[in-house]
C-alpha positions as CSV (number, residue, x, y, z in Angstrom):
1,X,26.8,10.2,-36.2
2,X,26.3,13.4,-34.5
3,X,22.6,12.9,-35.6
4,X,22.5,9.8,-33.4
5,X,23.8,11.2,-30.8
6,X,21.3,13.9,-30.4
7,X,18.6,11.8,-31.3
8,X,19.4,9.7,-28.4
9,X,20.0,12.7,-25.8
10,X,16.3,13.8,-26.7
11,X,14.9,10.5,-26.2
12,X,16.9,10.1,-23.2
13,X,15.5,13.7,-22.2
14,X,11.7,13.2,-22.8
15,X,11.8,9.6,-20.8
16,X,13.4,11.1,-17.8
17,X,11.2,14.1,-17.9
18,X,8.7,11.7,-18.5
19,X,9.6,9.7,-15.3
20,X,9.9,12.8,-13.6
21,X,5.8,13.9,-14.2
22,X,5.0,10.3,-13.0
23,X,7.3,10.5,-9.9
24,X,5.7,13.6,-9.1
25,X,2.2,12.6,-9.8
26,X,2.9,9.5,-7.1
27,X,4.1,11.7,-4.9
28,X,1.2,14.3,-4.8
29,X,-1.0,11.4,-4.7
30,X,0.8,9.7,-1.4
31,X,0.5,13.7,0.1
32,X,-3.1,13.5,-0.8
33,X,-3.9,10.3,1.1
34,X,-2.2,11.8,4.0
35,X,-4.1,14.6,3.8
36,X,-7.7,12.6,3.5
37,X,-6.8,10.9,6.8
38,X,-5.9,14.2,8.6
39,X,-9.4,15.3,7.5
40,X,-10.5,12.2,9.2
41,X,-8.0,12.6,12.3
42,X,-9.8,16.0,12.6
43,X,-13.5,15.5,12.8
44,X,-12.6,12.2,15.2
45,X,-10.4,14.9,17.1
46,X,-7.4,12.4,17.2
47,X,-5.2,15.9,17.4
48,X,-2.5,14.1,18.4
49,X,-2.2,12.8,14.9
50,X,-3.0,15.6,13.1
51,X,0.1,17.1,14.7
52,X,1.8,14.2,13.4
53,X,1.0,14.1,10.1
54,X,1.2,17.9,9.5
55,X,5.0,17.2,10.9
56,X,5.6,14.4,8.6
57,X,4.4,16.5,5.3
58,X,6.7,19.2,6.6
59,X,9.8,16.6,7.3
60,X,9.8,14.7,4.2
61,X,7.8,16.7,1.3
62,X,9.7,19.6,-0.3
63,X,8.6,23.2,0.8
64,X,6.6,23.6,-2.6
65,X,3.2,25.3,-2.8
66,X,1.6,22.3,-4.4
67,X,2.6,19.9,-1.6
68,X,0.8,22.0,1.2
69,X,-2.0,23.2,-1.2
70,X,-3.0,18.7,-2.2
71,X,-2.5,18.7,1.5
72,X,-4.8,21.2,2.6
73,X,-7.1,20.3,0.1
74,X,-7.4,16.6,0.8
75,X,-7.6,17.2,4.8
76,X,-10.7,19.8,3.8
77,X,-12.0,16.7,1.3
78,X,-11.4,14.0,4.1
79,X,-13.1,15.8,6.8
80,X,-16.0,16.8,4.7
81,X,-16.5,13.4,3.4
82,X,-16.0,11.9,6.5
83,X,-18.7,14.2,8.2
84,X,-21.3,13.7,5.2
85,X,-21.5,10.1,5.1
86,X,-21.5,9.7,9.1
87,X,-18.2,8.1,9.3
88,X,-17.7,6.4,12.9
89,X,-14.2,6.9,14.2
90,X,-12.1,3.8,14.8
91,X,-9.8,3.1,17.6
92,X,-7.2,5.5,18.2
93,X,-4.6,2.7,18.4
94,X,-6.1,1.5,14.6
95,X,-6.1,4.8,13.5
96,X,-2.2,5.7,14.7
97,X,-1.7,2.5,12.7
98,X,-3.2,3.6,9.8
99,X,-1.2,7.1,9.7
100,X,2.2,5.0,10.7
101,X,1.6,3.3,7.2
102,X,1.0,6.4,5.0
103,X,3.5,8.5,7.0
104,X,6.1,5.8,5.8
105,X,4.6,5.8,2.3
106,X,5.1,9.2,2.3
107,X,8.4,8.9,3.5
108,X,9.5,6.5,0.7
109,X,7.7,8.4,-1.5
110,X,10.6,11.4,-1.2
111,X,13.4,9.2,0.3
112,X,16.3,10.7,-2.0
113,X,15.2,14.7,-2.4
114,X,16.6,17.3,-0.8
C-alpha cells in the first residue's frame, strides 16, 4: 500500500511539474509577442505605447530575469524585422488595438501569481 501511495505522489509530482514547464513556456511566449510589437511600436515611434507595454510587462509578469530578457529580446527582434522587410506602420488607433489585445493576453497569461 505505501508503494501505491508513493507511486501516485510521483506521478502526481512529474504532471504538475510537467504543467508547470508548459505554463511557463505560454507565458514566455505571450511576453515575447509583447515584446515583437514594442519593437514594432518603436521603429513607428508610437512611444506612447511603448510606455504602455513596458508598464504592462512590469505590472503583470513576475520580476524574473527571463521575463525582461524574452522581452528585451523580442522588442530588439521586432524592430529589426520590422525595419528589414520595410514594414509600413498602421494606424495608431489599429495599433493601440492590437497592444490592448496582447496586453490582456498577457494579463491572463499571469492572472493568479504573485
Amino acid at each position: 500500500m505505501r508503494a501505491l501511495v508513493l507511486l501516485l505522489l510521483a506521478a502526481a509530482t512529474v504532471t504538475a511539474g510537467a504543467v508547470q514547464a508548459q505554463d511557463l513556456a505560454a507565458q514566455r511566449r505571450v511576453v515575447s509577442e509583447l515584446g515583437l510589437l514594442n519593437g514594432q511600436a518603436l521603429a513607428c515611434r508610437y512611444l506612447d505605447e511603448v510606455r504602455r507595454m513596458k508598464q504592462a510587462v512590469i505590472a503583470h509578469a513576475p520580476q524574473e530575469r527571463v521575463f525582461g530578457a524574452d522581452f528585451d529580446k523580442a522588442t530588439n527582434d521586432g524592430f529589426l524585422r520590422f525595419r528589414s522587410e520595410g514594414g509600413r506602420c498602421p494606424a495608431p488607433a489599429v495599433f493601440a488595438g492590437r497592444v490592448d489585445a496582447r496586453i490582456e493576453a498577457l494579463a491572463a497569461s499571469f492572472a493568479g501569481e504573485g
